[in-house]
C-alpha positions as CSV (number, residue, x, y, z in Angstrom):
1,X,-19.0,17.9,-7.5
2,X,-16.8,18.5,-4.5
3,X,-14.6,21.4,-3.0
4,X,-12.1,21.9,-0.6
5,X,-14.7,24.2,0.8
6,X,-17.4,21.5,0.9
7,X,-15.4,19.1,2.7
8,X,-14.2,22.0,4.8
9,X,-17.8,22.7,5.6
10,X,-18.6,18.7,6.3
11,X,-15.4,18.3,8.3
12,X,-16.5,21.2,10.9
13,X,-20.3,20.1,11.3
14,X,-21.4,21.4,14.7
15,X,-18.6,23.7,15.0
16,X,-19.1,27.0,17.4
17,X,-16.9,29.9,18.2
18,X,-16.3,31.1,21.6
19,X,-13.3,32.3,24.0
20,X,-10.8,30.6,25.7
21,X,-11.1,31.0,29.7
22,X,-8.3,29.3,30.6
23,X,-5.0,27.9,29.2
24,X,-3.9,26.6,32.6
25,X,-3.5,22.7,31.4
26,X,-1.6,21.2,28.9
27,X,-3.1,20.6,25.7
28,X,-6.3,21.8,26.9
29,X,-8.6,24.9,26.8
30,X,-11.4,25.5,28.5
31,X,-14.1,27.8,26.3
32,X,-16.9,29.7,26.5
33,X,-19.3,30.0,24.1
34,X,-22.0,32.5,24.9
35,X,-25.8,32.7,23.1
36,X,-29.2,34.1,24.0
37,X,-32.2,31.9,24.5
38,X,-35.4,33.4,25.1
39,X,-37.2,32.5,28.4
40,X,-40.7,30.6,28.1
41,X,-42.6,32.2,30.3
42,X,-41.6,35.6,30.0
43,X,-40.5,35.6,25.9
44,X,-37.3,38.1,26.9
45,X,-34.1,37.0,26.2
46,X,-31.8,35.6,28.6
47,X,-28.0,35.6,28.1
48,X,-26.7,32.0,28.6
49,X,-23.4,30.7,28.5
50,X,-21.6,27.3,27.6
51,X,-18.4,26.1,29.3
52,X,-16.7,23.2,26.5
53,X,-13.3,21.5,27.3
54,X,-11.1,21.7,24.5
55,X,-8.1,19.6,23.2
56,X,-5.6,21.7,21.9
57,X,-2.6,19.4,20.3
58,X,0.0,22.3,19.9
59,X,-0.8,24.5,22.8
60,X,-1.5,27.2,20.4
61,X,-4.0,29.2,21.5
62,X,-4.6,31.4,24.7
63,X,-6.4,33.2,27.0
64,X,-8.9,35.3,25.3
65,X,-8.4,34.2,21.5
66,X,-11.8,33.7,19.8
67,X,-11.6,29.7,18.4
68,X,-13.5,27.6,16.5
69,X,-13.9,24.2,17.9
70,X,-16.1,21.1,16.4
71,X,-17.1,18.0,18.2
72,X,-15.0,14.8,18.3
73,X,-14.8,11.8,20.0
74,X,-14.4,11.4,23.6
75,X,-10.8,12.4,24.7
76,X,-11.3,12.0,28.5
77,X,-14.4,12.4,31.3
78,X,-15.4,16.2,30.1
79,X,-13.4,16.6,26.7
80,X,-15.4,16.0,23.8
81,X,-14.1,18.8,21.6
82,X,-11.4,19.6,19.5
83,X,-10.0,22.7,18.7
84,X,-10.5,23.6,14.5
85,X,-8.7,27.2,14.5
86,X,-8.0,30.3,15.8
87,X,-10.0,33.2,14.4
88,X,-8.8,35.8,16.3
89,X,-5.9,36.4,18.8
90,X,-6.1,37.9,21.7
91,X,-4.1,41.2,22.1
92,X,-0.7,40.7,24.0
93,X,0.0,42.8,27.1
């Protein structure tokens, strides 16, 4: 038996959520995705960051929304991700 949800769910596999950085291109969004990993030596946390190249069809997002974005196939040298949605936008000035 099989959802919307469920093939929702598989359709996003690897997704992560993070902030857009930059909007400066066309079509594409660079995003940072920030996480804590612990350090081996001395077991405290360390805050670490990821920087991902988005593609972003519609231009629709901008600097400072929170996205999801989910792996895809290679789009050029350093964009390997797609944008799946906006979960929040960022507040207008």
């Amino acid at each position: 038996m099989t959802t919307a949800s469920t093939q929702e769910m598989a359709a996003v596999k690897g997704a992560k959520i993070g902030f857009v950085e930059s909007d400066k291109r066309s079509k594409t969004r660079k995003v940072v995705v920030k996480y804590l990993a612990k350090h081996p030596k001395y077991g405290k946390y360390v805050r670490k960051r990821t920087v991902l190249h988005v593609h972003d069809e519609n231009n629709e997002s901008g600097v400072g929304d929170r996205v999801e974005v989910a792996p895809c196939r290679p789009m050029s040298k350093t964009k390997h991700w797609r944008l799946v949605r906006i979960v929040d936008k960022a507040r207008g000035v």
